[in-house]
LUMVO-713243 format. One line per field, with one value per residue: residue number from 1; residue in three letters; x, y, z of N, C-alpha, C, O, CB in turn. Coordinates in nm, 4 decimals. Glycine has a CB too. Example, Ala and Ser with C-alpha at 12.3 -4.5 7.8 and 13.67 -1.06 7.14 Angstrom:
BEGIN
resi	[1:2]
resn	[ALA:SER]
n.c1	[1.3190:1.2850]
n.c2	[-0.5690:-0.2250]
n.c3	[0.7800:0.7080]
ca.c1	[1.2300:1.3670]
ca.c2	[-0.4500:-0.1060]
ca.c3	[0.7800:0.7140]
c.c1	[1.3200:1.2900]
c.c2	[-0.3300:0.0030]
c.c3	[0.7800:0.7870]
o.c1	[1.4236:1.3409]
o.c2	[-0.3319:0.1138]
o.c3	[0.8465:0.8039]
cb.c1	[1.1308:1.4084]
cb.c2	[-0.4473:-0.0598]
cb.c3	[0.9046:0.5725]
***
This chain:
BEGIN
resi	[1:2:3:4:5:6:7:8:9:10:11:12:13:14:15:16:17:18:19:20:21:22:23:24:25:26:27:28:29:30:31:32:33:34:35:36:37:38:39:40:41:42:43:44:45:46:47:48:49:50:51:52:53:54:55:56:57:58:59:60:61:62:63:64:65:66:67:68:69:70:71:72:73:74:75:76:77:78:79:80:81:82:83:84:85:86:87:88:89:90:91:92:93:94:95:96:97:98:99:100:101:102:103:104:105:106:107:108:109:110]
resn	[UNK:UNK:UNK:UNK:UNK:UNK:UNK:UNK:UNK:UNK:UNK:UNK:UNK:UNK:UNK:UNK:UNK:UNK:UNK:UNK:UNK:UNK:UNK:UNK:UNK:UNK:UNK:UNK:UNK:UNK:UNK:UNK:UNK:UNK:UNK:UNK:UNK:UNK:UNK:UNK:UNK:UNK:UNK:UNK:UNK:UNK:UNK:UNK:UNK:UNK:UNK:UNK:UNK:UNK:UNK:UNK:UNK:UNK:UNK:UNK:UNK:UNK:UNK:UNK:UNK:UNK:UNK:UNK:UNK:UNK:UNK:UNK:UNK:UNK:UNK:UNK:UNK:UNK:UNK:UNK:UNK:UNK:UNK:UNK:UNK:UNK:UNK:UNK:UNK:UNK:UNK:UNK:UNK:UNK:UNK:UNK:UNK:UNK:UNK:UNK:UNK:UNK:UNK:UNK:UNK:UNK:UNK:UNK:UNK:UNK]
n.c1	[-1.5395:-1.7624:-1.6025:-1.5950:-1.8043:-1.8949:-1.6969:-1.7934:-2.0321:-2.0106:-1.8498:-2.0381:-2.2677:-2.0799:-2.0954:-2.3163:-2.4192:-2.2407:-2.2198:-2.4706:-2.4929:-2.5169:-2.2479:-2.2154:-2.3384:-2.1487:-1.9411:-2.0483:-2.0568:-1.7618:-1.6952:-1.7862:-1.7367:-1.5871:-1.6774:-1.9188:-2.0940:-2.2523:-2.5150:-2.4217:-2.0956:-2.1109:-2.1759:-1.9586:-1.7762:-1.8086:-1.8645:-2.1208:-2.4404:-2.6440:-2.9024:-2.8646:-2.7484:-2.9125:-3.0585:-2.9087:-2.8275:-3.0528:-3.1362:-2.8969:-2.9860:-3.2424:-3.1624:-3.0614:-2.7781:-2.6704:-2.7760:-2.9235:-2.9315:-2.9671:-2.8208:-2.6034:-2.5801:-2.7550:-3.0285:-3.1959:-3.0011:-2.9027:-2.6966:-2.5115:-2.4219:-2.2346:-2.4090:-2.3621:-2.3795:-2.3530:-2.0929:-1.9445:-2.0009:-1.8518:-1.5973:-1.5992:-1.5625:-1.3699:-1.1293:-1.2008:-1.1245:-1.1909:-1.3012:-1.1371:-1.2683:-1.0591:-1.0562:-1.0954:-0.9042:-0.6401:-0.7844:-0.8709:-0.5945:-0.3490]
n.c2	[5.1863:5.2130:5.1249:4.8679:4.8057:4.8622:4.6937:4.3854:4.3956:4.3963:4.1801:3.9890:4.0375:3.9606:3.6948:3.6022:3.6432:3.5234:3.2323:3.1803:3.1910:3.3275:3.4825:3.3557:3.0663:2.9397:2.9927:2.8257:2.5706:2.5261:2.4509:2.2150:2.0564:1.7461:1.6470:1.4796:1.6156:1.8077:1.9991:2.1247:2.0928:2.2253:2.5307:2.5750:2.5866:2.7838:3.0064:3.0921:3.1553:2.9480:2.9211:3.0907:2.9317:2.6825:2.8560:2.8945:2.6385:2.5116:2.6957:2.5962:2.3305:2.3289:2.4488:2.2223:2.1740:2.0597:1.7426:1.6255:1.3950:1.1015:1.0769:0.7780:0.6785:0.8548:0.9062:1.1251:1.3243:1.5496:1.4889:1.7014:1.6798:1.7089:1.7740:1.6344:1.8274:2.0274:1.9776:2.0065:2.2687:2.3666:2.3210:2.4476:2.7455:2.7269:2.7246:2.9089:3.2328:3.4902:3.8123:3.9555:4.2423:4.5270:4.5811:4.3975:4.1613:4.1055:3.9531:3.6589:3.5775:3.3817]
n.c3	[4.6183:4.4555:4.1970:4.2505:4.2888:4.0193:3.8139:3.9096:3.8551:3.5658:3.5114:3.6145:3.3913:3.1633:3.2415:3.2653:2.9597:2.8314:2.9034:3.0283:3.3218:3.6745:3.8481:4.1286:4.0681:3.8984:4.0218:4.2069:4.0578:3.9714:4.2124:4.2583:4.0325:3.9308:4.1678:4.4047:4.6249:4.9532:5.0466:5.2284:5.2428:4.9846:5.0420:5.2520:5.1316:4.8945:5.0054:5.0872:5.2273:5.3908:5.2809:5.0475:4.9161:4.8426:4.6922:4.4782:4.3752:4.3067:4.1318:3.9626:3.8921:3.7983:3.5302:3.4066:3.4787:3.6984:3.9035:4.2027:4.4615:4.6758:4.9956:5.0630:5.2682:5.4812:5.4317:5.4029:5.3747:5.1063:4.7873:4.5643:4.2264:3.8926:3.5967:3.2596:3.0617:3.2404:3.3142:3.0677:3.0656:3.2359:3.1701:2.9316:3.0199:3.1823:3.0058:2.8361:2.7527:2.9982:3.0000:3.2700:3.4520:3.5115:3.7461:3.9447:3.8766:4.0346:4.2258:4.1371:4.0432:4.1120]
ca.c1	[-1.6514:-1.7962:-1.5242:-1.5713:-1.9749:-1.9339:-1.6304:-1.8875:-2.1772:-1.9546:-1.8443:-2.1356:-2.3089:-2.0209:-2.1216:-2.4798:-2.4267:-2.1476:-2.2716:-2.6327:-2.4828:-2.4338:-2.1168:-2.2669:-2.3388:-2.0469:-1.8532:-2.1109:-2.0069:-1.6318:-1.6605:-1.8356:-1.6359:-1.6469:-1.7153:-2.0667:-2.1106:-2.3562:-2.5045:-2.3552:-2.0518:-2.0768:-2.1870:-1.8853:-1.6048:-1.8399:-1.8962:-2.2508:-2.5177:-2.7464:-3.0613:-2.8542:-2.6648:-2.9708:-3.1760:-2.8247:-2.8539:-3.2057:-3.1338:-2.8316:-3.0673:-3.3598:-3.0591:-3.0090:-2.6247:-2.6607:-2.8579:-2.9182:-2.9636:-2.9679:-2.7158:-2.6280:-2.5648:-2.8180:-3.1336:-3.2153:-2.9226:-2.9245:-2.5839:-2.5154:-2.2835:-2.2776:-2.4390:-2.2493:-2.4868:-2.2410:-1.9383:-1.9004:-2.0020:-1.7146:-1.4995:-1.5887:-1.5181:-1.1973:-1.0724:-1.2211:-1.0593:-1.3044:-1.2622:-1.1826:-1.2174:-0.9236:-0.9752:-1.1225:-0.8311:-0.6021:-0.8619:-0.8173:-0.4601:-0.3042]
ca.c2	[5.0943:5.2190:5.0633:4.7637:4.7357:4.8215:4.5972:4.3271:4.4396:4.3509:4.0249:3.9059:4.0626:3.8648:3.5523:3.5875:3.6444:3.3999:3.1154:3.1715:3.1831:3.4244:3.4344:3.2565:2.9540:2.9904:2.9610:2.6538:2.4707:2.5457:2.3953:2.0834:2.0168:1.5877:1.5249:1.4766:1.7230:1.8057:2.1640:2.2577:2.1561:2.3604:2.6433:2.6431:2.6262:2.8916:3.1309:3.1363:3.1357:2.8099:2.9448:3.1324:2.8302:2.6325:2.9001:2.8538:2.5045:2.5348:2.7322:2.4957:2.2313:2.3532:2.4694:2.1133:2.1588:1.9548:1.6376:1.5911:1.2171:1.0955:1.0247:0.6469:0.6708:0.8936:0.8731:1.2599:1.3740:1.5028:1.5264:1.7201:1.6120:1.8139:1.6558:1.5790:1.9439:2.0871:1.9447:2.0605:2.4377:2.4595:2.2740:2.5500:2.8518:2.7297:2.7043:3.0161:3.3344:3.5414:3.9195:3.9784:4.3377:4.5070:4.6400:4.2440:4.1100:4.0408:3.8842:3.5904:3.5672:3.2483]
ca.c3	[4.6287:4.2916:4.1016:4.2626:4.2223:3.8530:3.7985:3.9541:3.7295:3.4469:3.5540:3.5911:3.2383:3.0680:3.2386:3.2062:2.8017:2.7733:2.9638:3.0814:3.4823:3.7463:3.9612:4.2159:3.9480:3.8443:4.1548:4.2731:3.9352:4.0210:4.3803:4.2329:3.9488:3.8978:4.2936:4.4746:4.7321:5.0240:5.0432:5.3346:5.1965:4.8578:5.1358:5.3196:5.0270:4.8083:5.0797:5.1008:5.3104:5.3599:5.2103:4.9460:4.8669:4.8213:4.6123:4.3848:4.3821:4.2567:3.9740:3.8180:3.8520:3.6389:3.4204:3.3785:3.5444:3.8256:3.9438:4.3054:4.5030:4.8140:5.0473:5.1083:5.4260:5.5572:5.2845:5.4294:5.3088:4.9468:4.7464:4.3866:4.1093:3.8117:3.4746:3.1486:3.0348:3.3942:3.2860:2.9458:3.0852:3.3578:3.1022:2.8514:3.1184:3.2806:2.8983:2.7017:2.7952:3.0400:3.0237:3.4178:3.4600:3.5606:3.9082:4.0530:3.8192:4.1444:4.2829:4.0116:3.9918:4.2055]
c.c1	[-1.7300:-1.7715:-1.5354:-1.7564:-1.9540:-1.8548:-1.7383:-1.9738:-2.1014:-1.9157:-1.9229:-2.2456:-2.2752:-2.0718:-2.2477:-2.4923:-2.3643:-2.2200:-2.4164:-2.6401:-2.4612:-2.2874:-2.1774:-2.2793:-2.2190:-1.9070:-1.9240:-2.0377:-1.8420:-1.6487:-1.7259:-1.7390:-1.6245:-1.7032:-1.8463:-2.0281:-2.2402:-2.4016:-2.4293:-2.2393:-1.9890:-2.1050:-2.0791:-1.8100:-1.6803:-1.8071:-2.0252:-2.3385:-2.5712:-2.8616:-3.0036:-2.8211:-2.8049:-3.0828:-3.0338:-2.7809:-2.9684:-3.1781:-3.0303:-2.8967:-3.1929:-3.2516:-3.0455:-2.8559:-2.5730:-2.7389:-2.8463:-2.9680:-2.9529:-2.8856:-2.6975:-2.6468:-2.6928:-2.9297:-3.1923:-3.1158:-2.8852:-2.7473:-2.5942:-2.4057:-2.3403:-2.3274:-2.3364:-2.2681:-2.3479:-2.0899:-1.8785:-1.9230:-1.9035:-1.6542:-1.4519:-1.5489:-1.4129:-1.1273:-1.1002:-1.1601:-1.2118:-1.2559:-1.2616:-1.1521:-1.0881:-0.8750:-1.0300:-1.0178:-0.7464:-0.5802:-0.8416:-0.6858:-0.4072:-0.1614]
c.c2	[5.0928:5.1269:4.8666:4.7140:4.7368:4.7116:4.4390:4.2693:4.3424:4.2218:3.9383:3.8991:3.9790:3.6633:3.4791:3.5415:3.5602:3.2572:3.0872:3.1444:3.2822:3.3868:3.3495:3.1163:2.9230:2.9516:2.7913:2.5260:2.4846:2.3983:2.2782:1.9794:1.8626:1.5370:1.5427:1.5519:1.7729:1.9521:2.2278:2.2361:2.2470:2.5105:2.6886:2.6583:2.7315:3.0301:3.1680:3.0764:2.9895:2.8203:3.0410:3.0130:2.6979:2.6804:2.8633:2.6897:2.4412:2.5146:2.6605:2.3725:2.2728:2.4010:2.3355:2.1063:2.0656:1.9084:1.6247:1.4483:1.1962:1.0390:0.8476:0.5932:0.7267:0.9901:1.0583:1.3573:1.3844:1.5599:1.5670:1.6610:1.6843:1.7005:1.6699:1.7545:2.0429:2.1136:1.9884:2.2379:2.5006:2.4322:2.4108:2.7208:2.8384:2.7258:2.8249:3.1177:3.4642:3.6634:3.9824:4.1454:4.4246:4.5610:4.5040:4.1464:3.9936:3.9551:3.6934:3.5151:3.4713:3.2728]
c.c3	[4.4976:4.1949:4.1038:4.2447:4.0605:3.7995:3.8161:3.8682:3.6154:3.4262:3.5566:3.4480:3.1655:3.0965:3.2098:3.0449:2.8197:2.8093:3.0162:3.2705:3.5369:3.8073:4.0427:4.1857:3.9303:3.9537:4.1733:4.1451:3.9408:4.1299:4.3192:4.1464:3.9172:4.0735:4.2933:4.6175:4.7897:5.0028:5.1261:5.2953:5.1120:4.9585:5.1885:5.2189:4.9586:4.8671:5.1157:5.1340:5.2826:5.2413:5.0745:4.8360:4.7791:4.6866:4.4215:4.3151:4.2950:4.1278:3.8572:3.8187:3.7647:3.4986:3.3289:3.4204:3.6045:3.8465:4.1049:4.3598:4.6721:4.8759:5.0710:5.2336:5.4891:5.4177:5.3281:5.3529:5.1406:4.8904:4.6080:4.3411:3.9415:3.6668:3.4072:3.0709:3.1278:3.3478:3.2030:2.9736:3.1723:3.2935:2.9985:2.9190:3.1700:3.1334:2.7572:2.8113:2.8272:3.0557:3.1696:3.4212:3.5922:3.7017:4.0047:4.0134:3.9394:4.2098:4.2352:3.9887:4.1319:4.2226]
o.c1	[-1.7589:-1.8516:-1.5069:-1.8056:-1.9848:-1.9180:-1.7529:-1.9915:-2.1390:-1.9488:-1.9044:-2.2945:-2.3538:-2.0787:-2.2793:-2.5515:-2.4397:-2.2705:-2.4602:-2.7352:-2.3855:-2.2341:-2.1844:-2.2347:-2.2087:-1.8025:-1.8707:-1.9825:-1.8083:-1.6171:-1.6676:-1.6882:-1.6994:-1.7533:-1.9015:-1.9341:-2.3364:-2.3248:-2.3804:-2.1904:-1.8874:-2.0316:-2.0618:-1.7638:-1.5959:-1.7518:-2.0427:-2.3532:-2.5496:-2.8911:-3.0907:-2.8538:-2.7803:-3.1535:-3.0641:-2.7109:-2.9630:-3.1800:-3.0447:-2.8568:-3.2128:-3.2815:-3.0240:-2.8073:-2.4696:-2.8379:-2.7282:-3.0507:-2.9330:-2.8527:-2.8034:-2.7074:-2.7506:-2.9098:-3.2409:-3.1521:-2.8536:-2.6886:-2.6625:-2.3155:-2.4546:-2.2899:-2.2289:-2.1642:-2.2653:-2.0113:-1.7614:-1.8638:-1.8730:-1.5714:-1.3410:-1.5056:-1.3510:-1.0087:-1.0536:-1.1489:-1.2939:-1.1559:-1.3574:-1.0380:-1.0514:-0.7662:-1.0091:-1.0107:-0.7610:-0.4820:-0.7953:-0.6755:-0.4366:-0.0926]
o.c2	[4.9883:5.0637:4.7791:4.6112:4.6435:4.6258:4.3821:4.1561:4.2282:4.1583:3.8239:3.7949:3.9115:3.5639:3.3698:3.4412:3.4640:3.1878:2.9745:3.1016:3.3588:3.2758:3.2375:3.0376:2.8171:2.8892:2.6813:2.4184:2.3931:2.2806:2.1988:1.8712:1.8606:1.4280:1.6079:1.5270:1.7873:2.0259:2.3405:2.3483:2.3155:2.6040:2.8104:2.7723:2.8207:3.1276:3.2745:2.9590:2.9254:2.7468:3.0700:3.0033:2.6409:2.6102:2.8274:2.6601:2.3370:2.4212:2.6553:2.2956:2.2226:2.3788:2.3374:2.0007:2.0017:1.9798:1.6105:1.3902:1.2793:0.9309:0.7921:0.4980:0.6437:1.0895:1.1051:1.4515:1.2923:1.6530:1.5020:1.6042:1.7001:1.5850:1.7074:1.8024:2.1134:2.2083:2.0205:2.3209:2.6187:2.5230:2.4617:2.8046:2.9373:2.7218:2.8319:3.0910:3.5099:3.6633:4.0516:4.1861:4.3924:4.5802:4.5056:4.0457:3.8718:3.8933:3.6160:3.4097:3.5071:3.1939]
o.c3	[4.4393:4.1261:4.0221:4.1982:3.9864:3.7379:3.7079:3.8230:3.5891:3.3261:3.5149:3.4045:3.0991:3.0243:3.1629:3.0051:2.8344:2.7211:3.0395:3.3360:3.4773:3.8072:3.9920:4.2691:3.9922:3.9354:4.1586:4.1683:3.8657:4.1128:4.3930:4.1760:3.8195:4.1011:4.2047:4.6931:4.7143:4.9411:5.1189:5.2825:5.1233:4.9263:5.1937:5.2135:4.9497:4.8161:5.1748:5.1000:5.1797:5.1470:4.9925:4.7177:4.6728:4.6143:4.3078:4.2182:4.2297:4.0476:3.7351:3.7312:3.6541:3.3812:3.2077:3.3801:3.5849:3.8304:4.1365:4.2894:4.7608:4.8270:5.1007:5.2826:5.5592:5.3480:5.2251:5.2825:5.0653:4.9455:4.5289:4.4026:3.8984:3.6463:3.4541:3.0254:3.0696:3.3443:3.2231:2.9045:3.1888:3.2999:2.9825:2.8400:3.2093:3.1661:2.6435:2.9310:2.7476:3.1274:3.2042:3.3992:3.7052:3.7559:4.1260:4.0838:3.9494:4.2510:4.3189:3.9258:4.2460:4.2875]
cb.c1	[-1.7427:-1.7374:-1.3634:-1.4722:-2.1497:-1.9051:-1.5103:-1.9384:-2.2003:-1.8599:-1.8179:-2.1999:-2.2653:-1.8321:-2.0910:-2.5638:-2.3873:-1.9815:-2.1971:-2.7194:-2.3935:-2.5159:-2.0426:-2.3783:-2.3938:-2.0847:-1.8931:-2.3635:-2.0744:-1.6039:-1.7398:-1.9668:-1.5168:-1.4785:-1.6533:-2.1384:-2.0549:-2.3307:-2.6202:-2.3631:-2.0542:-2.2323:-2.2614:-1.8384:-1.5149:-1.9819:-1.8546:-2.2906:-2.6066:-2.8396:-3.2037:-2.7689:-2.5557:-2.9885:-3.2535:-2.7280:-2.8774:-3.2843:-3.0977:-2.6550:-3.1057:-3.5095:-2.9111:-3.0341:-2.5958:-2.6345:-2.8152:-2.9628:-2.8172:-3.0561:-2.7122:-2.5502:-2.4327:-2.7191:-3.3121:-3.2051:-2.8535:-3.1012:-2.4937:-2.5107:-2.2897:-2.1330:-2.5680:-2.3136:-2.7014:-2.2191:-1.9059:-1.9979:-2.1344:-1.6540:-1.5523:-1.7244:-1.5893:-1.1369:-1.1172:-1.4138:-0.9265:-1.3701:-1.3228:-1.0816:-1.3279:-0.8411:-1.0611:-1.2915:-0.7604:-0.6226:-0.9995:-0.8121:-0.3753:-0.3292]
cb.c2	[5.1330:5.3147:5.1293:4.7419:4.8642:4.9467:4.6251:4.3947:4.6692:4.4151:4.0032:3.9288:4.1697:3.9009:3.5131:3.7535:3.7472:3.4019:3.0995:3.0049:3.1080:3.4682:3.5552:3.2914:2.9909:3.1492:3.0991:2.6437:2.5257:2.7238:2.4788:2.1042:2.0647:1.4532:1.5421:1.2951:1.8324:1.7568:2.2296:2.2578:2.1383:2.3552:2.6203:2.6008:2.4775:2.8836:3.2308:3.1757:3.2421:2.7759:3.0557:3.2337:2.7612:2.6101:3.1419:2.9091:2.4806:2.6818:2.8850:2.4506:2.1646:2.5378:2.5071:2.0932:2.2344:1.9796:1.5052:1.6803:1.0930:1.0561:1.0998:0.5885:0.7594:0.9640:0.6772:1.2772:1.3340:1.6172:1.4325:1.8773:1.3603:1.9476:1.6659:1.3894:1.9202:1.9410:1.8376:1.9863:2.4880:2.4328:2.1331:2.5387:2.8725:2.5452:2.5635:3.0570:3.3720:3.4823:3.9793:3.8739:4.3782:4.5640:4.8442:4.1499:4.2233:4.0509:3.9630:3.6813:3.7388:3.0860]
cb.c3	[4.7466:4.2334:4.1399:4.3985:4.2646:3.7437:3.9021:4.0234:3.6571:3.4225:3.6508:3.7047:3.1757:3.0963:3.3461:3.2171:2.6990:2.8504:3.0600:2.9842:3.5372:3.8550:4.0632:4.2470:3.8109:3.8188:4.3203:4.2600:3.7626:4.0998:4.5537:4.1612:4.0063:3.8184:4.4624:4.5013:4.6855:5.1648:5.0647:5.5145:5.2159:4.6793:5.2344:5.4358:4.8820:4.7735:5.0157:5.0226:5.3128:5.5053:5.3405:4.9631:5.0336:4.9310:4.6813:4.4393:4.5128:4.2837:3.9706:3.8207:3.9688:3.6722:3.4898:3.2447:3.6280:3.9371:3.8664:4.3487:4.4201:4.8560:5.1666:5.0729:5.4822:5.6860:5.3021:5.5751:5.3684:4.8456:4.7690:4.3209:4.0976:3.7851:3.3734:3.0183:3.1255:3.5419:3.2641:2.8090:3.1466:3.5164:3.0287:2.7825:3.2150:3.4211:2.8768:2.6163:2.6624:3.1505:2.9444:3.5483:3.4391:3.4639:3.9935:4.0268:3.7459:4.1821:4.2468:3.9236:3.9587:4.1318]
***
């Protein structure tokens, strides 16, 4: 369990410095990627909670990451879509080489 909090730790250090995101970010900007998406469902494909999902939501919007709008259908409903700011930061992460340490490595591997 150690190995796997510090492994963790580290993962997220690098993404913090590299990119200015946590995992969580990081993942949400994954699961978005060019569509428009509701919270609940960036919630269910991320993994995470409503009220986590939303405080993550938050924070790539003051980032400038993501823009939120309102549904067409149902003007309550708000949907994200990542900016041009978004696009170029998952573009630059799925394409630079991220040091995954080597006991979540696995994890990673398709």
């Amino acid at each position: 369990m150690r190995e796997l909090i510090k492994s963790m730790a580290e993962l997220e250090a690098q993404l913090l410095s590299r990119y200015g995101v946590t995992p969580n970010e990081a993942m949400t900007l994954c699961c978005l990627g060019s569509d428009t998406l509701t919270a609940s469902c960036i919630s269910e494909n991320v993994g995470l909670s409503p009220s986590n999902t939303s405080k993550v939501l938050s924070s790539i919007e003051k980032k400038g990451l993501a823009i939120r709008s309102m549904g067409d259908i149902d003007r309550r409903q708000m949907r994200f879509t990542l900016t041009s700011k978004g696009q170029q930061l998952l573009h630059d992460m799925k394409n630079e080489e991220i040091d995954i340490p080597e006991f979540i490595r696995p994890l990673f591997l398709q």
